[in-house]
C-alpha positions in Angstrom: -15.0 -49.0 -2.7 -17.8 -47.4 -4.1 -17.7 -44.0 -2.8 -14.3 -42.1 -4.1 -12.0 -40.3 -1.7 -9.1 -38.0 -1.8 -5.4 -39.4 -0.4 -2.4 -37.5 0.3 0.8 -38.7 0.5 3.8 -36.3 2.2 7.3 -36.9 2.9 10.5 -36.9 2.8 12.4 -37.0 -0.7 13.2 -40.5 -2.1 10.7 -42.2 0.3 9.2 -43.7 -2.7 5.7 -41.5 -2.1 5.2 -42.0 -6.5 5.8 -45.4 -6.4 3.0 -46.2 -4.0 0.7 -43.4 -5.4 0.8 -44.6 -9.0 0.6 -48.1 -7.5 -2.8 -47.6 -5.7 -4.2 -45.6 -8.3 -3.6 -48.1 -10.7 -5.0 -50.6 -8.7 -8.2 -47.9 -7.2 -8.6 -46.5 -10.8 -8.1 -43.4 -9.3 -6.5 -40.4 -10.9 -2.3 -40.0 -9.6 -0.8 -36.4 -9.1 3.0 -36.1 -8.5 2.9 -32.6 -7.4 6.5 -32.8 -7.2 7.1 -33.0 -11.2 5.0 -29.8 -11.2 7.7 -28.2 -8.5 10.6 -29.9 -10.8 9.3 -28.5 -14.3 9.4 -24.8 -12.8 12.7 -25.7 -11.7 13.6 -26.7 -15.3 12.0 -23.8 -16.1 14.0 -21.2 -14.0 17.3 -23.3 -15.0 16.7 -23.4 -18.5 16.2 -19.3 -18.1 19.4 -18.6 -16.0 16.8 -17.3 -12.8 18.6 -20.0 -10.7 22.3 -21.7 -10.6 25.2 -22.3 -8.2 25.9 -18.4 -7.8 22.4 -16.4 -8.5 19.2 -16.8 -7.2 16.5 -14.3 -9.1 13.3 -15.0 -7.6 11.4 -11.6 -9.0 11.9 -12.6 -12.8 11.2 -16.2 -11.9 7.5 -14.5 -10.3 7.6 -12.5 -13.9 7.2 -15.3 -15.7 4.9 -17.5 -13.8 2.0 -16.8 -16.4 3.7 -17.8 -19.2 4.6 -21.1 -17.4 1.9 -24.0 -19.0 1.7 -27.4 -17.0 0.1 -30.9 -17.8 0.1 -34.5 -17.6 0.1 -36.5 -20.4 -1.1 -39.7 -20.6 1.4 -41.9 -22.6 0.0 -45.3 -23.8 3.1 -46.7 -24.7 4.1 -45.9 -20.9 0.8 -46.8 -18.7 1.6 -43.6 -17.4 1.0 -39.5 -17.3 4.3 -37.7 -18.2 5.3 -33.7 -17.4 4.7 -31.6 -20.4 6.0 -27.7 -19.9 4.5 -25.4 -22.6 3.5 -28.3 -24.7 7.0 -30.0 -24.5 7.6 -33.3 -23.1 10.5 -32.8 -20.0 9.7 -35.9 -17.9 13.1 -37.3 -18.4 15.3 -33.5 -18.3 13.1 -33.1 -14.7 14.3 -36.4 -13.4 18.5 -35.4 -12.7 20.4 -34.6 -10.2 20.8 -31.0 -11.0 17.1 -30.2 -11.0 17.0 -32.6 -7.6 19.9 -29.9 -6.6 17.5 -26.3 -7.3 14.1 -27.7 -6.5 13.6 -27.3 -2.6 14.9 -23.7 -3.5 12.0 -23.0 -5.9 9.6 -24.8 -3.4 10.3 -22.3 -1.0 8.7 -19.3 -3.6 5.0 -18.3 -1.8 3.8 -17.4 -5.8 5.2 -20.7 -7.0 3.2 -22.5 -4.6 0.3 -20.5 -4.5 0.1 -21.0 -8.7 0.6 -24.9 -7.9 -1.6 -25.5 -5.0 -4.5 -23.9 -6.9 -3.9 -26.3 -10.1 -3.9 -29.3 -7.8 -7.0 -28.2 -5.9 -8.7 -28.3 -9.0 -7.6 -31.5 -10.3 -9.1 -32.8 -7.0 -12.3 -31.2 -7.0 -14.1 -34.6 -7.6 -12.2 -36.5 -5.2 -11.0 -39.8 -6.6 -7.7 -38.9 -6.4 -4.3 -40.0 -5.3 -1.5 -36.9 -4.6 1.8 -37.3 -3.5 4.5 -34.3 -2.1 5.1 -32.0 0.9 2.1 -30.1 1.7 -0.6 -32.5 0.0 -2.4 -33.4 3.5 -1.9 -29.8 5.8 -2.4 -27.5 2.9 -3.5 -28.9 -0.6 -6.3 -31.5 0.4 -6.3 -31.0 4.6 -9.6 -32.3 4.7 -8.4 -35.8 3.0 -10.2 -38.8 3.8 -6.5 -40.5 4.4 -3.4 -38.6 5.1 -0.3 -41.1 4.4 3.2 -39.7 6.1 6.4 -41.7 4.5 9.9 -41.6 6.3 12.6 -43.3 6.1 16.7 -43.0 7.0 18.7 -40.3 5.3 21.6 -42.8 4.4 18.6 -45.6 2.7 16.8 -43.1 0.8 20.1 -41.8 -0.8 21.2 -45.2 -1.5 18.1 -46.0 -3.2 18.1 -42.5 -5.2 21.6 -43.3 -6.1 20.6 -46.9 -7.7 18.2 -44.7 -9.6 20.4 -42.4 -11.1 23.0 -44.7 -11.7 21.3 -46.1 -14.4 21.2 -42.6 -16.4 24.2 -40.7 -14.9 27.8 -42.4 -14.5 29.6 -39.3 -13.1 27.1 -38.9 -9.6 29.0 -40.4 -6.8 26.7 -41.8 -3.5 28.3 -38.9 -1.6 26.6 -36.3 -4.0 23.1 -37.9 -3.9 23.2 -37.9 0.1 24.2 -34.4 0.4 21.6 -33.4 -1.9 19.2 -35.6 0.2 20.0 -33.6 3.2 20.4 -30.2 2.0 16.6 -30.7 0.9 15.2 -32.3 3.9 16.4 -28.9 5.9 15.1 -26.8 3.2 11.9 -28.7 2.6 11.6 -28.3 6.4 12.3 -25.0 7.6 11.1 -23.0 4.8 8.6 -20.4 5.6 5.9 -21.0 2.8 4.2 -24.6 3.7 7.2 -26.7 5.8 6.9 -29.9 5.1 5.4 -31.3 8.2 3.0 -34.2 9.6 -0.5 -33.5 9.3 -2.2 -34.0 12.8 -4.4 -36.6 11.8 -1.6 -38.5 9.1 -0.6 -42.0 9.7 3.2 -42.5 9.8 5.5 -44.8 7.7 8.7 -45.7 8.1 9.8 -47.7 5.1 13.2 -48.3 5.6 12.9 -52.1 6.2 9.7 -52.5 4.2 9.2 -53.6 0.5 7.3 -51.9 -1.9 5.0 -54.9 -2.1 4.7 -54.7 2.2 4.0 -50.7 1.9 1.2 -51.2 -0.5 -0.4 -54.3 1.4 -0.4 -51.7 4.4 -1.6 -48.8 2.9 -4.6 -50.6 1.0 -5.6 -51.8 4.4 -5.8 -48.6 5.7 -7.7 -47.7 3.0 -9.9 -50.3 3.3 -10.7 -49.6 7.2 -11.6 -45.8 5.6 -13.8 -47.3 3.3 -15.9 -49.0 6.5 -16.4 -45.5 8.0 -17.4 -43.5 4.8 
């Protein structure tokens, strides 16, 4: 492909959208976003402040403090990959557990937040070339995206993989947890007022319940490829 174009990838949580982002950029040389470390780093944020937790919810100083909030991605050689620095401090790993998994759809659901988000990921894809994974990437961020990917897959599989996941850095979850926290943020994530997640109109669907990550990437790079032939 010579000419560079923009992709979006939405949908559920735990549907693996980084996986195959970072997996075609890689193999595109295209630049990956994962909009939803940006969402998780505010949530770290408002945690790490005391705006959010099991029993208080303060959105306004959360809003306050917005300004003062400083995202990037790093590139880390050692890693062959960008990690989340907040305010010059490296939080890719504190992002990552189960009790920022827990708050996130709530911060999500802040207009400001994603107002201050969507305009930092606009910019990063100014000069197309770009692969963007999360919620809103193909109806709001990028809805004029050469190809709009959709990924779904059962409750009950993506919990089970999310739970292999975090097995490996948290003994104490339990695969009950992980699936209620799977469902509480598929309702959130959808019926929130600010930017639901939803299909695009024009998005092609993918249910990767019974596919491998090596059959989900041979797909989507032929898709990409038939875009290619009509650029």
């Amino acid at each position: 492909m010579n000419k560079k174009i923009t992709i979006a990838i939405d949908g559920f949580s735990s549907t693996g959208k980084s996986t195959l982002a970072k997996q075609l950029a890689n193999h595109l040389g295209y630049v990956f976003v994962d909009t939803g470390a940006m969402y998780r780093a505010i949530t770290l944020f408002a945690m790490q402040n005391k705006y959010i937790g099991a029993e208080n919810f303060d959105k306004e100083s959360l809003i306050k403090s917005l300004p003062a909030i400083r995202l990037q991605f790093r590139y880390s050689p050692e890693l062959g990959l960008a990690e989340m620095y907040m305010n010059d401090v490296n939080v890719e790993n504190e992002i990552r557990t189960i009790e920022v998994s827990s708050f996130v759809s709530k911060i999500a659901t802040i207009a400001e937040v994603r107002a201050k988000l969507v305009e930092q990921q606009q910019e990063m894809g100014k000069d197309k070339g770009i692969v963007m994974d999360g919620r809103d990437i193909g109806t709001v961020v990028f809805p004029d995206a050469e190809l709009k990917i959709f990924m779904t897959a059962s409750a009950t599989t993506r919990a089970q993989r999310r739970y292999d996941e975090l097995k490996q850095k948290e003994d104490a979850i339990t695969y009950e947890e992980v699936l209620k926290n799977v469902e509480e943020r598929d309702y959130i994530d959808t019926h929130r007022d600010n930017s639901p997640l939803v299909i695009a109109e024009d998005a092609i669907e993918i249910d990767n319940s019974h596919l491998t990550r090596e059959e989900q990437f041979e797909i989507v790079l032929g898709l990409i490829n038939e875009v290619a032939k009509t650029e």
